[in-house]
N, C-alpha and C positions, 0 to 999 in steps of 0.2 A: 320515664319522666321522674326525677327527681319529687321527691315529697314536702310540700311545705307546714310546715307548722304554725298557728298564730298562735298569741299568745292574746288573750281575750283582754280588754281595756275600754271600759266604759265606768266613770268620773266624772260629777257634776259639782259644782263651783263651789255650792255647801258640802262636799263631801271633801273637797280638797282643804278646805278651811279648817271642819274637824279634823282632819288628820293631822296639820300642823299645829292646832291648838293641844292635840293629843300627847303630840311631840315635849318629851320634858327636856329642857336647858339645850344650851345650844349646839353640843357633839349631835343626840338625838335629831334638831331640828335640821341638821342639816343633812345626818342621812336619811331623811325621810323627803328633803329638796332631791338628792341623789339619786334617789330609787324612782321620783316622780319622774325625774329628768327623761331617765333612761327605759321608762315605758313609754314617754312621749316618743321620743328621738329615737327607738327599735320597737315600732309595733308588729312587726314582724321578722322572724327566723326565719333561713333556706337553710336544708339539710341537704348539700350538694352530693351530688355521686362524686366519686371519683374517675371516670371515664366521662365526667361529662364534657361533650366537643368531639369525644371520639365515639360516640355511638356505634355509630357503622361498621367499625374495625370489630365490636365486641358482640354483634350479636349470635347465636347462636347455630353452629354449622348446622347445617343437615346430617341426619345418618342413616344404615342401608348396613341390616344383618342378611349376609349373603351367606345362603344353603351347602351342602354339600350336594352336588351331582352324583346320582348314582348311576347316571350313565351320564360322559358326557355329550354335549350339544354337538353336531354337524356342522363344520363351522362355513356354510353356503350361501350367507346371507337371507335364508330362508327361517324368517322367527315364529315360522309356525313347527317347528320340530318341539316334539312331544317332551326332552330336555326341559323346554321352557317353560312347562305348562304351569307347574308348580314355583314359580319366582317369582317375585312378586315386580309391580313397576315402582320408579321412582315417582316423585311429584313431578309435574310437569316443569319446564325448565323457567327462571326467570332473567329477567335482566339481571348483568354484572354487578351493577349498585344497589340491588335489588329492588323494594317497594315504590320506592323516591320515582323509578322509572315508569312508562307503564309496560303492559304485558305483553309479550311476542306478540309477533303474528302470526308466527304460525307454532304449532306444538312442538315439544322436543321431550320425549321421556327413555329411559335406560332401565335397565333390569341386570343382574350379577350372579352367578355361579360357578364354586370353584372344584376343582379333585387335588389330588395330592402332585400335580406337575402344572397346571395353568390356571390362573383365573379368567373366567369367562365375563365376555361382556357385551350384552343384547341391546343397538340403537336404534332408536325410529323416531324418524325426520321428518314432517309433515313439510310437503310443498309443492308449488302449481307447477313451478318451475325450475325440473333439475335439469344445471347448469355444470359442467365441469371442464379443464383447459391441462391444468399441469399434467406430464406424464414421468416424469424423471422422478426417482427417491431420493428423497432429502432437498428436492425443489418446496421451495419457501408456500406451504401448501395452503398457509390462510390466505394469500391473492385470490381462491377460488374461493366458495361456500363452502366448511367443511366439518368435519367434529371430530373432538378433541379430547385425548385422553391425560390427566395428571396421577401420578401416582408418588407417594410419600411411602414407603415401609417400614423405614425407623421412625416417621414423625417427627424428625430435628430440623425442618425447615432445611435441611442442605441432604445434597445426594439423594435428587430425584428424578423423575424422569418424567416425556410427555411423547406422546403419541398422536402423531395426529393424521388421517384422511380425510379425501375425496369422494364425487361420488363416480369418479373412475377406478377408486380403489388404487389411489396412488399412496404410498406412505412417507411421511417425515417424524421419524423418532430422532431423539436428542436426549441426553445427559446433562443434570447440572449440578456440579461439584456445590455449587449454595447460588443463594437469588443475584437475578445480576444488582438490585440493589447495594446488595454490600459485595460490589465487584467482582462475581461468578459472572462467567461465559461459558456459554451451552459448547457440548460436544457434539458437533453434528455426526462427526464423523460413527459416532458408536451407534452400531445396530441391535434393535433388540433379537438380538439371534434368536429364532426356530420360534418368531412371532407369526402367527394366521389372522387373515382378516380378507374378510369376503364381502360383497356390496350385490345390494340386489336394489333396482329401481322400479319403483312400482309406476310406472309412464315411461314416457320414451327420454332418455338424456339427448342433453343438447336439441329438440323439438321444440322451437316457441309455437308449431302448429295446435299444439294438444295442447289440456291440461293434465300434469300427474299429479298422483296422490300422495307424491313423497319419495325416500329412498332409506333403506335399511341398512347397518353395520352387524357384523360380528367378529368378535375377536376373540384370540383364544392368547395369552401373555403367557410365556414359562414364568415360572417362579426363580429359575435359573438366572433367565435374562437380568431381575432388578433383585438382583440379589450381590452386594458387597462381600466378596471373599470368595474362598473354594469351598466352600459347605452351604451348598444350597437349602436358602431357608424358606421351609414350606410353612407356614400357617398353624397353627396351635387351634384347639379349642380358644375361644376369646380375644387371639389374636386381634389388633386396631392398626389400622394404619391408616394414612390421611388419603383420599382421593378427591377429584374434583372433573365435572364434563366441561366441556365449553362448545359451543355451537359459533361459529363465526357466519353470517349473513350479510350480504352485499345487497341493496339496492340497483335493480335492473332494470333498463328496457328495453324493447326487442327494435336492432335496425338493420335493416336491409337481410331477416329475415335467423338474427343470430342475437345470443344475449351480449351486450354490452352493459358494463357497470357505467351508473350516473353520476354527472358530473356538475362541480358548482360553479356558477357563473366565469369562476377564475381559470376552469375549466381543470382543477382539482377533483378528484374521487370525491365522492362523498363517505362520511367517517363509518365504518361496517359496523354492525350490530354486534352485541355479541352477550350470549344469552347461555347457562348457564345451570348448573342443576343446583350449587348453595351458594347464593350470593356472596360476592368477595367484600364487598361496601364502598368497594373502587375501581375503575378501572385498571386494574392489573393481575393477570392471573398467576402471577409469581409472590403472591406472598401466599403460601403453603399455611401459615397458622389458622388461612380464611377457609382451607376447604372442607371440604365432608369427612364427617366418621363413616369407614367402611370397619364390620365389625365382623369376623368368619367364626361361624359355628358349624360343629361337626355335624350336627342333626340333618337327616335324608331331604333332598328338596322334596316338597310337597305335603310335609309335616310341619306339627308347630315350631317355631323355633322363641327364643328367650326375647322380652322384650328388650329393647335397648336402654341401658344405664349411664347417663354422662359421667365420667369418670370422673373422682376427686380430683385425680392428678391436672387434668385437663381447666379444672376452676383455677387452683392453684398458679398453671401458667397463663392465667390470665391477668393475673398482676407481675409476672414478670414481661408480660410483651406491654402492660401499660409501664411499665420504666422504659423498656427499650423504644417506645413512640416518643415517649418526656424529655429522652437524653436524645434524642434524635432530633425533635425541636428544641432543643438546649446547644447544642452543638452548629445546629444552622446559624442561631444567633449570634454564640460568641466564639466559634471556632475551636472549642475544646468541650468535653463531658463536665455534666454536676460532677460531685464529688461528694452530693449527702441526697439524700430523699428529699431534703426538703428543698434546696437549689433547684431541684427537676424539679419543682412545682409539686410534690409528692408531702407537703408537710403534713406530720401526724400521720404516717403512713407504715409505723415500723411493725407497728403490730395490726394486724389487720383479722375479722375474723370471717371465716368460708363455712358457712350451714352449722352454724352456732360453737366453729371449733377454732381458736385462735393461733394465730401461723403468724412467723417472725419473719420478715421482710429486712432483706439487708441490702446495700449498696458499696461497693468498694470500685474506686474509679483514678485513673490517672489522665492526662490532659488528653490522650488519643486512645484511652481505651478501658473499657467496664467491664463488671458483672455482677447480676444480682441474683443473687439469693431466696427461695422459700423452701420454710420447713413447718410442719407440722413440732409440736414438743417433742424430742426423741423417734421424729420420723424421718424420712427421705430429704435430703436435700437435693431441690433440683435448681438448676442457675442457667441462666440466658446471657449472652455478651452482646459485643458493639456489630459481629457478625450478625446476631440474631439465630446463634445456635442454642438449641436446647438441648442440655444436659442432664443426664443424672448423677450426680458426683456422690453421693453417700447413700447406698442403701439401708429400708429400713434395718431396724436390730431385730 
């Protein structure tokens, strides 16, 4: 919440009279009318954020410093493998929009461990009743109940990938060249080659007789698979890259002895759940700036590992994604980009300062197309466009 300020004013009749009688000749008497005016008429100051209205786009991801394996996991869907014992869990999962909503119903937590060829990834899906229908790969797998893997490696909001199962253990992975916002379309076609992923159901699937206790994932990603180019890139000490879960949930009841999803009066689905390990602040899980810091250290799993540091750079682009939300309601309006900071509603915005250190904020824009700018004095310039890719264009000196 923005912070207000008042400015204290309390003045009685004999005090307004001394003051004008105080007042010598007429220049004086009036700005001392001037000054009274203007504590009547502003007895209070707002000190506005600048993201205020966009709250939700800016709060702060999740993150999840993930161990080294020193052996790794069996990848059986069995999450009692000794691999695991030492990883920590994530928070429990929340709604998409996050707090605004209220809290699942049922649990959803993940756990990470990687070696120098795969990152590993441990689900557990609490639920009375696993449900599942698709059998073909690359069938459109959120019609069932299912979870869901995003993965970022460069963190430039384009060329990423999503993974997602069943809890038959059916797969639909896709590629996306950038968000279909700014007109990418997924590649269904590309498989995560020499992907594992195993499903174990703790109750019986497809049984409305019983109740179960949920169903488990595991997966094992090469580094190969979501890796751009012919040199596969593994993971560094400190390595970041953006991740994100997502849990899809359907609304069910049981008829004539089998799960059917419910339906509204118009005899439409009703809208699926969908739940989440760091809140995106909207429905939609394509915008990549909203997901989790995954962060890999080389340290042994089962040992300490470093606490997590939100990275300068990562504050910094967050006044370049508040231009590119500004030019993007500036644009809806009038059919073309600002062409200054302060057009996008940005005024007094050129210098800006981040944990007491001041960064120059620039704007350069033509009728269909931008980029803006931040730098530190003599540091990194990084720039965002009308894509919404994030760049490093000048490394530090």
């Amino acid at each position: 919440m923005p912070k207000t300020f008042y400015i204290p004013y309390i003045m009685t009749s004999k005090k307004l009279n001394a003051l004008l009688e105080a007042a010598q000749g007429k220049v004086f008497r009036a700005l001392a009318l001037l000054l009274i005016m203007l504590l009547l008429s502003k007895p209070e100051v707002k000190a506005q954020s600048p993201f205020a209205g966009l709250e939700p786009l800016f709060t702060e991801p999740k993150h999840y410093v993930t161990r080294f394996a020193e052996e790794a996991p069996v990848i059986d869907g069995n999450l009692e493998d000794a691999a695991w014992e030492g990883a920590a869990w994530t928070d429990s999962f929340l709604d998409i929009e996050g707090d605004v909503k209220q809290k699942p119903a049922f649990d959803t937590r993940v756990k990470m461990l990687w070696d120098d060829t795969y990152l590993f990834i441990a689900a557990e899906l609490k639920e009375p009743h696993v449900w599942a229908t698709l059998e073909q790969r690359d069938e459109i797998i959120f019609h069932d109940n299912d979870f869901e893997v995003f993965l970022s490696p460069e963190n430039s909001t384009h060329q990423y990938y999503e993974i997602e199962v069943n809890a038959l253990n059916t797969i639909f992975d896709l590629f996306l060249p950038k968000p279909y916002r700014n007109g990418g379309g997924a590649m269904i076609p590309w498989n995560a080659e020499g992907l594992l992923t195993a499903v174990q159901v703790q109750g019986t699937l497809n049984d409305p007789a019983d109740t179960d206790k949920g169903w488990t994932v595991e997966m094992a990603i090469p580094f190969r698979a979501v890796t751009i180019g012919n040199e596969t890139k593994v993971p560094e000490e400190g390595s970041l890259w953006r991740v994100n879960f997502s849990r899809v949930e359907w609304d069910t009841e049981i008829n004539e002895g089998n799960y059917v999803k419910k339906k509204d009066d118009k005899g439409r689905f009703l809208p699926e759940h969908n739940w989440v390990w760091s809140p995106q602040g909207l429905i939609n899980m394509h915008y990549p700036e909203r997901w989790g810091y995954l962060q890999f250290t080389r340290q042994k799993s089962g040992s300490g590992s470093p606490a997590f540091v939100f990275p300068y750079t990562e504050k910094q682009k967050n006044y370049l994604w508040l231009v590119y939300y500004k030019q993007k309601e500036y644009y809806q309006k009038h059919g073309k980009y600002a062409k200054s900071l302060a057009r996008a509603g940005l005024k007094n915005m050129r210098d800006v300062v981040i944990d007491t250190q001041p960064n120059r904020l620039q704007l350069k824009a033509t009728r269909h197309q931008f980029m803006a700018t931040i730098q530190l004095p003599e540091g990194a310039v990084w720039s965002i466009n009308q894509d919404g890719l994030i760049r490093l264009l000048k490394e530090t000196p």
